[in-house]
BAVO-229203 format. One line per 8 residues: number of its first residue (from 1); their letters; for each residue z, x, y of N, C-alpha, C. Coordinates in Angstrom, 1 decimal. Layout:
! residues N
NUM) a) Z X Y Z X Y Z X Y  ...
END
This chain:
! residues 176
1) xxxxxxxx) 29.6 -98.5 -3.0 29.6 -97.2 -3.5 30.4 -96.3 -2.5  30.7 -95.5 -3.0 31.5 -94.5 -2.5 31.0 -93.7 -2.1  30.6 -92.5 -0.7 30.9 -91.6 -0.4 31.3 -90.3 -0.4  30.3 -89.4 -1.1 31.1 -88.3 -1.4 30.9 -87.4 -0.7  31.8 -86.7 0.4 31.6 -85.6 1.3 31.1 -84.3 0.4  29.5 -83.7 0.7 29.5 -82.6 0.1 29.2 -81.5 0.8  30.0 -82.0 2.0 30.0 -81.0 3.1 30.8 -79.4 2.8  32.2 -79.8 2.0 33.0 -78.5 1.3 32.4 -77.7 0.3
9) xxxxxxxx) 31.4 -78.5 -0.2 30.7 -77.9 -1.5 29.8 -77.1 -0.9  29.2 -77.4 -0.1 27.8 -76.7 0.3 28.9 -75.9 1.4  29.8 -75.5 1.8 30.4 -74.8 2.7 30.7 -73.5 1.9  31.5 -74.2 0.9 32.2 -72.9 -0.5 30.5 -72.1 -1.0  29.8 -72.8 -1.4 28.5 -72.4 -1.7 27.4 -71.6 -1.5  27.7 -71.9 0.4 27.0 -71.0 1.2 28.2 -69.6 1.4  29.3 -69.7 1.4 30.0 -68.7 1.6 30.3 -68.2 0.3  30.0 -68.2 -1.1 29.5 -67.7 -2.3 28.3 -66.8 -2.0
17) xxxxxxxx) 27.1 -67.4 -1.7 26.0 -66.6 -1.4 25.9 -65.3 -0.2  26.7 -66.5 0.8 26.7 -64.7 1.5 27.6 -64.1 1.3  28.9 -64.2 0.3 29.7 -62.8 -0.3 28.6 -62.2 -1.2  28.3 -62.7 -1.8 27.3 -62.7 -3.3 26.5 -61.5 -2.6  25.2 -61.9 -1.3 24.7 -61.4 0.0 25.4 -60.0 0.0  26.4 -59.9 0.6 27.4 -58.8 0.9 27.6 -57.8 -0.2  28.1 -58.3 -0.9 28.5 -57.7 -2.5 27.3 -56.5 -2.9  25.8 -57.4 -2.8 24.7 -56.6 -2.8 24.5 -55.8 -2.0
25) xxxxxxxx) 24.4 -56.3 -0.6 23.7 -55.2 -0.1 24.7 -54.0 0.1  26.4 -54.2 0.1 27.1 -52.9 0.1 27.1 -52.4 -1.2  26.8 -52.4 -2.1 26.6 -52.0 -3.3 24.7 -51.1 -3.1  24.4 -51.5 -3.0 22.6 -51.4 -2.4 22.7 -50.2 -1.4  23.6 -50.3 0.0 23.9 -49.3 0.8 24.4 -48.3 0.3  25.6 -49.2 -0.8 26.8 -47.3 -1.4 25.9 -46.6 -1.9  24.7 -47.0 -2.7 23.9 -46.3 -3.5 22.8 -45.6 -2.8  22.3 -46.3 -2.3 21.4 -45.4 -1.1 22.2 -44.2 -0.4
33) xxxxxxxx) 23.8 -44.5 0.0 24.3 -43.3 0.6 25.0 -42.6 -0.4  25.3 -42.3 -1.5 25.3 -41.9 -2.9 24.5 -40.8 -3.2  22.8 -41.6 -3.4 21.7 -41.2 -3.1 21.2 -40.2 -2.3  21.6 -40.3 -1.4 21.4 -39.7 0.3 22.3 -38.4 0.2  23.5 -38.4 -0.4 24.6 -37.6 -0.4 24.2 -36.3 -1.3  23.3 -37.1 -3.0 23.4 -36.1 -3.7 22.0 -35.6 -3.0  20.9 -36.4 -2.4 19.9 -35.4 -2.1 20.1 -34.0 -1.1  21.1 -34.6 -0.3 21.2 -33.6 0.3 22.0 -32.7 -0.2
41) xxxxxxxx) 22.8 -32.6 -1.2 23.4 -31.4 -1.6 22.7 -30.8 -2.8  21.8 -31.5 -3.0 20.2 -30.5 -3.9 19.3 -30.0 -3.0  19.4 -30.5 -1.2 18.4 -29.6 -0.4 18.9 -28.4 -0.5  20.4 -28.7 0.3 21.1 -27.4 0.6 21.4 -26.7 -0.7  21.5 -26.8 -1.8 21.4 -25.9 -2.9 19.8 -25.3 -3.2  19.1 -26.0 -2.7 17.7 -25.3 -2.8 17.4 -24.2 -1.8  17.8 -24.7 -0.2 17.3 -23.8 0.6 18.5 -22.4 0.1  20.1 -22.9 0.1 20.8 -21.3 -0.5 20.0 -20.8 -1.5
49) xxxxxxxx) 19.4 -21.0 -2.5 18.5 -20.7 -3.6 17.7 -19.5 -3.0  16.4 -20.0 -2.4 15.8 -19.4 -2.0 16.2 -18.5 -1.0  17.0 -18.8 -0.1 17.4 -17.6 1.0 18.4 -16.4 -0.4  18.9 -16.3 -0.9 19.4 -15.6 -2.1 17.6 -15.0 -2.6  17.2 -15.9 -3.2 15.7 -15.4 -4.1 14.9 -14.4 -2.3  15.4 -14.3 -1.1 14.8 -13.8 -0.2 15.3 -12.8 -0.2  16.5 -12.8 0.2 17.5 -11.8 0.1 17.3 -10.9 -1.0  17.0 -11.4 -2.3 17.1 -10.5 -3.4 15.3 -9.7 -3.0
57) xxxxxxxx) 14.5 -10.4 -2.9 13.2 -9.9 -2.5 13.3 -8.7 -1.6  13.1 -9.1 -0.6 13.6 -7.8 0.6 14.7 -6.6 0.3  15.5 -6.9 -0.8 16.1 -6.3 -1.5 15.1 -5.0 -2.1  14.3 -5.5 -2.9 13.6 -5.0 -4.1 12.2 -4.2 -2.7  12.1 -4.5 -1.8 10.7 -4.3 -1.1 11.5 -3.0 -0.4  12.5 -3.1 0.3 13.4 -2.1 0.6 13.5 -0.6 -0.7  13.6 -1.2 -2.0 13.9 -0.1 -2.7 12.0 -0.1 -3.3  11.2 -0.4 -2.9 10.3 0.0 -3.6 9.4 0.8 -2.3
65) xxxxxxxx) 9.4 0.2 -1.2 8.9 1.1 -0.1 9.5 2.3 0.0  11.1 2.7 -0.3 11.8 3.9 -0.1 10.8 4.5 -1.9  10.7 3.8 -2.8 10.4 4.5 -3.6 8.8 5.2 -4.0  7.8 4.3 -2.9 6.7 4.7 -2.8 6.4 5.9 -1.7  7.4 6.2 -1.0 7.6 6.9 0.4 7.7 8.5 -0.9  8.9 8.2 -1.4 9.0 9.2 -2.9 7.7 9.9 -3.1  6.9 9.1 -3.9 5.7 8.7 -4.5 4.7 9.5 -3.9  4.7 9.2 -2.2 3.5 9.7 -1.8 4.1 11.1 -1.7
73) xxxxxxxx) 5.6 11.9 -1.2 5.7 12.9 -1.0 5.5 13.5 -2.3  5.7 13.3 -3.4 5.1 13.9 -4.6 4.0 14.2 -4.9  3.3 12.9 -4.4 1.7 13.2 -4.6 1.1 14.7 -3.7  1.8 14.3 -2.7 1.1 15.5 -1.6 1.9 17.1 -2.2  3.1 17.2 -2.8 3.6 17.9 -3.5 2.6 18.3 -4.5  2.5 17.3 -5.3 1.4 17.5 -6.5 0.1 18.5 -6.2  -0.4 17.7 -5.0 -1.9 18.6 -4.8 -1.6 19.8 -4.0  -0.5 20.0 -2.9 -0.3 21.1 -2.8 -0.4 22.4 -3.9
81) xxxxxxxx) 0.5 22.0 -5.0 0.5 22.8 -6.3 -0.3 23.0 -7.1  -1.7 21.9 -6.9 -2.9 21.9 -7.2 -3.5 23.0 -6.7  -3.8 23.0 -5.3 -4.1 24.3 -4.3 -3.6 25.4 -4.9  -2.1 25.7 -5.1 -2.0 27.2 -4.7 -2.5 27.4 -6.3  -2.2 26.6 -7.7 -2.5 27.0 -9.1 -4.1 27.8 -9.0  -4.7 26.7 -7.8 -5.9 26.9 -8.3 -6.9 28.9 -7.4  -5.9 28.5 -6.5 -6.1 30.1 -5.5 -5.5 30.8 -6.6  -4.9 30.7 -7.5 -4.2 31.8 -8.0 -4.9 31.7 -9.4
89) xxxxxxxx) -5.8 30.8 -9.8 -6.4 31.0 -10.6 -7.7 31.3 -10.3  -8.0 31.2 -8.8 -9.4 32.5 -8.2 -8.6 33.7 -8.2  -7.6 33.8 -7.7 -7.2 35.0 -7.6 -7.3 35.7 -8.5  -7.3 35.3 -9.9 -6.8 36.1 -10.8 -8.2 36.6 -11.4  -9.1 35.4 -11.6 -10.8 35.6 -12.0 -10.8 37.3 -11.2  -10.6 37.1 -9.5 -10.9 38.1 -8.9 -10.5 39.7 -9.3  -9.1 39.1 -9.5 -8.3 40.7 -10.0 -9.4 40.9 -11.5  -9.3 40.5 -12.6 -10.1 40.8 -13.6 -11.4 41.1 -13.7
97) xxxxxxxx) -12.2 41.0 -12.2 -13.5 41.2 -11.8 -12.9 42.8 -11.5  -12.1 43.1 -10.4 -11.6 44.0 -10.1 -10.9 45.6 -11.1  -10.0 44.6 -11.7 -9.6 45.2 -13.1 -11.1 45.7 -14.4  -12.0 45.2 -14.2 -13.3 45.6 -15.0 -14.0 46.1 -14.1  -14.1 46.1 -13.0 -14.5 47.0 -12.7 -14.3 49.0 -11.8  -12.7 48.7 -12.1 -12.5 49.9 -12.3 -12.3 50.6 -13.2  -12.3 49.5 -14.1 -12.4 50.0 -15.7 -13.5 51.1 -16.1  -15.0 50.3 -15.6 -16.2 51.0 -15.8 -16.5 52.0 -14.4
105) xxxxxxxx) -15.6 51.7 -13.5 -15.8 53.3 -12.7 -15.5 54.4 -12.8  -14.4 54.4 -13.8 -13.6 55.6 -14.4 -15.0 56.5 -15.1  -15.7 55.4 -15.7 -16.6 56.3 -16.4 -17.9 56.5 -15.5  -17.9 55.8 -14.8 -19.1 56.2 -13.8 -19.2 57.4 -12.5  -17.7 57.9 -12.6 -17.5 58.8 -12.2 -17.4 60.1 -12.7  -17.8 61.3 -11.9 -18.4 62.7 -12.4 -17.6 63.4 -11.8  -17.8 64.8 -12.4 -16.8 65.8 -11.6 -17.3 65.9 -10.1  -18.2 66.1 -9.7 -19.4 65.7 -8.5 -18.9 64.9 -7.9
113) xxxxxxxx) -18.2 63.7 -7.9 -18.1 62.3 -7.2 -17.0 61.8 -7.2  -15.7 61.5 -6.6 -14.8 60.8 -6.8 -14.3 60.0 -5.8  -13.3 59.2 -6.2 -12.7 58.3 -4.9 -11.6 58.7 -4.2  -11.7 58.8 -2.9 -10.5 59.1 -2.2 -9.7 58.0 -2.0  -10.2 56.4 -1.6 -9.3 55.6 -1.1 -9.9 54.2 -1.9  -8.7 53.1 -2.4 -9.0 52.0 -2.7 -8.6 50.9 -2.5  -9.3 49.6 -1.4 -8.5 49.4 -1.0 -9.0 47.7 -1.4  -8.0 47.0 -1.8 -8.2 45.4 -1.8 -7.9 44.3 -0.8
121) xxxxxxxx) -9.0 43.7 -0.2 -8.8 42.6 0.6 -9.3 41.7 0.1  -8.9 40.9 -0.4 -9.3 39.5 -1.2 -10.7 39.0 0.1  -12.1 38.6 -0.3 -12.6 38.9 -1.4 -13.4 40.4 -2.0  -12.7 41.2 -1.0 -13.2 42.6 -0.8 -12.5 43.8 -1.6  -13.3 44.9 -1.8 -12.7 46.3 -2.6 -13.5 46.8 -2.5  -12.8 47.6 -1.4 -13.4 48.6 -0.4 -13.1 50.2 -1.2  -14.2 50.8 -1.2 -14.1 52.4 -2.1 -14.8 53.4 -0.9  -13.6 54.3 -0.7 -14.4 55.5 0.3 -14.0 56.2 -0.7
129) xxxxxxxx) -15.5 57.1 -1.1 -15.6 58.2 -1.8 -16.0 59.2 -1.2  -16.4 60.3 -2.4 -16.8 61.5 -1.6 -17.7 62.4 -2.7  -18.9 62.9 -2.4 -20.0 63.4 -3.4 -20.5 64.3 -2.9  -20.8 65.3 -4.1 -20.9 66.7 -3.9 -22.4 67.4 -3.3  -23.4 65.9 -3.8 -24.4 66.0 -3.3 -25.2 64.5 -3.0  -26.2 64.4 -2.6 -27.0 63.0 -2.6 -27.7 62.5 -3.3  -27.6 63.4 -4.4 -28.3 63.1 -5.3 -27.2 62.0 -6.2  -26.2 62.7 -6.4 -24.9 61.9 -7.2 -24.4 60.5 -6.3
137) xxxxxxxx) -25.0 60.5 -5.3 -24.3 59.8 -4.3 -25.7 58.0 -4.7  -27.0 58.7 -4.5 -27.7 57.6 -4.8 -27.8 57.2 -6.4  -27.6 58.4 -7.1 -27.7 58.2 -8.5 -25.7 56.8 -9.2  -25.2 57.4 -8.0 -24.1 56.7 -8.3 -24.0 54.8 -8.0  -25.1 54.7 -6.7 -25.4 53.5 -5.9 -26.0 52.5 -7.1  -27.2 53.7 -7.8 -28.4 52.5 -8.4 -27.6 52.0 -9.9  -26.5 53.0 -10.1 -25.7 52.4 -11.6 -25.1 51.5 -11.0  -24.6 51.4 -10.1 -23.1 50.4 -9.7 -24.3 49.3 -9.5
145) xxxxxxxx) -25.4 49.0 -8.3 -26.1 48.2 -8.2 -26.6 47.2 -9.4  -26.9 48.2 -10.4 -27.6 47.7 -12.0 -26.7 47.1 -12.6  -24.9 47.6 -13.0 -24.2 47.2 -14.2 -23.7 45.9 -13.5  -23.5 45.9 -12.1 -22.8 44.9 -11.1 -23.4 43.8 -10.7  -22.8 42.7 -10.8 -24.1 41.6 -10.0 -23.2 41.0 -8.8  -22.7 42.2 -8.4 -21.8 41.5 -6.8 -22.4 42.2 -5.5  -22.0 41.5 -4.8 -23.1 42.4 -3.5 -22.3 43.5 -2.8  -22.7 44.1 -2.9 -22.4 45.4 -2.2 -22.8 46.5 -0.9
153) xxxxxxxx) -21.7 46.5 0.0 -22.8 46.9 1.0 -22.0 48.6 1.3  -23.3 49.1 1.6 -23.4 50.8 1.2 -23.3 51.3 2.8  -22.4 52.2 3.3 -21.9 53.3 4.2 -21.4 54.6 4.2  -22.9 55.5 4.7 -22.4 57.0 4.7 -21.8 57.2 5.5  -20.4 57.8 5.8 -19.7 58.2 6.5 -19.9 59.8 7.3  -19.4 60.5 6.7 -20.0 62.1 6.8 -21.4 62.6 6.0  -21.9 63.5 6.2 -22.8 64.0 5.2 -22.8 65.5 6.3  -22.9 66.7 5.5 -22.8 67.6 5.8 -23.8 69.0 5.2
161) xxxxxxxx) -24.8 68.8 5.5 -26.3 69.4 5.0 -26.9 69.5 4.2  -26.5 68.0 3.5 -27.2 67.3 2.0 -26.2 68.2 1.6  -25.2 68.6 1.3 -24.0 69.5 0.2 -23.1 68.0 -0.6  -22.8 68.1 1.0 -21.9 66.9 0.9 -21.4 65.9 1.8  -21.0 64.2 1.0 -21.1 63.4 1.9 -19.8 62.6 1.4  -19.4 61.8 2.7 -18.1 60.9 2.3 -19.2 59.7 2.5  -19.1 58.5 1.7 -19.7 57.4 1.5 -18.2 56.3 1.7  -19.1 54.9 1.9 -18.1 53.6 2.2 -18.9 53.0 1.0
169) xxxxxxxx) -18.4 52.2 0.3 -18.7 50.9 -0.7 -17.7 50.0 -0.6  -18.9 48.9 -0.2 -17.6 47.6 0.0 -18.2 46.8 -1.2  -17.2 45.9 -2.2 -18.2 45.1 -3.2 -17.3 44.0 -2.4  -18.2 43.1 -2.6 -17.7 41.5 -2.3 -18.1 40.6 -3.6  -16.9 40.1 -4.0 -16.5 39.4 -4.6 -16.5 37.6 -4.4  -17.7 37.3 -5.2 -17.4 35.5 -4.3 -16.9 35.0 -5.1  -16.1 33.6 -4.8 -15.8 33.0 -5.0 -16.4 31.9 -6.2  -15.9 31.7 -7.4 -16.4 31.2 -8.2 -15.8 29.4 -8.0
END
């Protein structure tokens, strides 16, 4: 029998397998670096993403801090205007306390008794009169005292031998 060298065969065969070998694993590698390539250009598309989505943030925190800064100066604007509406809506109670009650002193006054001076200081209205006798002078006290529920505080000034007297009336006006 013959001899058959199958030394070429298993030579070509092993060098089949490790192209075969090769073929794979550079195919196996391109793809892993492929792989590798696109992941990394969906990191770096994510982190630009979000530094953008930062940027736009800080963006908006920028215009909303300047816009609450607004906000609070309004508010404090607001209650200021609260304040003075509301002084000026005592003030005004006051004047109409005031206003009625020189309404009804026109008539509480006699030829005997009149006012020389009148004078307003918030919450005061101050009356220096002058009466012919003391009789018109206390008779004048217990009306004002009775129609009036403000407190009032009473100063004879002159008096000149029970004839006649200059009187102070201060009414105070409180605060509602």
């Amino acid at each position: 029998m013959k001899q058959i060298n199958l030394l070429p065969w298993r030579e070509h065969k092993n060098k089949l397998k490790i192209r075969r070998l090769a073929i794979v694993w550079l195919t196996v590698s391109g793809f892993f670096l492929i792989l590798l390539l696109i992941a990394k250009i969906i990191i770096i598309q994510q982190i630009k993403h979000c530094q953008l989505t930062n940027d736009h943030i800080y963006f908006q925190i920028k215009n909303i801090s300047s816009r609450i800064k607004e906000l609070k100066k309004l508010k404090d604007e607001e209650k200021e205007l609260r304040n003075i509406v509301k002084t000026n809506q005592i003030n005004h109670r006051q004047i109409k306390k005031i206003q009625d009650l020189i309404n009804r002193l026109q008539y509480l006054i006699t030829p005997d008794l009149f006012v020389r001076l009148i004078e307003f200081y918030p919450p005061y209205l101050s009356l220096i009169m002058h009466a012919n006798s003391e009789k018109e002078y206390v008779l004048f006290k217990q009306i004002l005292q009775s129609k009036f529920n403000y407190k009032i505080r009473w100063l004879i000034l002159n008096q000149f031998q029970n004839l006649q007297l200059d009187f102070f009336a201060q009414i105070i006006f409180t605060k509602e």
